[in-house]
C-alpha positions, 0 to 999 in steps of 0.5 A: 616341842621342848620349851622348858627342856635342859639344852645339851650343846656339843663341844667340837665343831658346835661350842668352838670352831675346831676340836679339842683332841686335834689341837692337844694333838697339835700342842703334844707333838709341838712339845717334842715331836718325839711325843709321836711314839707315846701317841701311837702306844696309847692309840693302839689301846683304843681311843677312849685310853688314848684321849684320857692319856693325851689329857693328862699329858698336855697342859690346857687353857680354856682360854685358847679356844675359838669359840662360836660367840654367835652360840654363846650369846644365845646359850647366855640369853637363855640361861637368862630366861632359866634355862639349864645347859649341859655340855654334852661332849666326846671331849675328855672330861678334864678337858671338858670341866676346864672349859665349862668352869671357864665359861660358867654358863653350865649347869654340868658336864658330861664327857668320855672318859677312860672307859666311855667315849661319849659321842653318837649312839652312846651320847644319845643314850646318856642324855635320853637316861638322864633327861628322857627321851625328848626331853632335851634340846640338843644343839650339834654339828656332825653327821654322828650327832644324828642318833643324838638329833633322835632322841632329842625334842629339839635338835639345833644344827650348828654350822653343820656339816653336809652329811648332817644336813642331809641325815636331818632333812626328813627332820625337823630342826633350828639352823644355827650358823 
């Protein structure tokens, strides 16, 4: 078990209650509705162009975000106790930076960016490099974040889905709802 291992919290569906790249989405198209064209431009770049372009386009507030207090107050309560916490995202990094200097509760921040798009297999292996393989708590929601699951000396399942319970039931794992 992991008692004095940094804790890697995932951001859409885990940290906030939604996904940073569909509200942006959302906002984008709001502004102008013709914004659509630029999207389908950037999207058939691939999907790391696509987000880094979406978040230099649209002007984001951390402070619109629904976050999960219930999470928060216990990343609080252990950044209390000492702990170090990351967010481990597949958010771009800009989006990703606002939000943690917005909450000021991370020690750093690893997110996409033009080139990487930091979810699954490739977050599993990003944390594995800098931590150590079981080395790290890592608290998330989604059936991808299993590789991730993997790697970790603890997994926390926030809110997960389904899918994620079912991939982790041969696992051990802290339920976080």
């Amino acid at each position: 078990m992991c008692k004095r291992c940094p804790i890697c919290v995932d951001l859409d569906g885990t940290l906030i209650k939604g996904n940073v790249s569909r509200i942006m989405i959302w906002r984008y198209l709001c502004e102008n509705p013709l914004n659509i064209f630029k999207m389908i431009w950037w999207i058939r770049k691939g999907r790391c162009y696509f987000k880094a372009r979406l978040a230099s386009s649209v002007c984001f507030d951390p402070a619109i975000l629904s976050y999960n207090t219930k999470l928060l107050d216990y990343l609080r309560s252990k950044k209390q106790e000492g702990a170090h916490i990351y967010l481990a995202t597949g958010c771009t990094a800009g989006f990703a930076k606002k939000i943690a200097d917005f909450l000021q509760i991370f020690d750093g921040v690893l997110a996409s960016d033009e080139h990487t798009d930091l979810r699954g297999a490739v977050k599993a292996a990003a944390l594995s490099q800098l931590f150590g393989a079981g080395n790290f708590v890592y608290a998330g929601d989604a059936a991808i974040d299993v590789a991730v699951w993997k790697k970790s000396g603890k997994a926390i399942l926030v809110s997960p889905s389904k899918m994620a319970l079912y991939l982790m039931k041969n696992r051990p794992y802290e339920l976080f709802m």
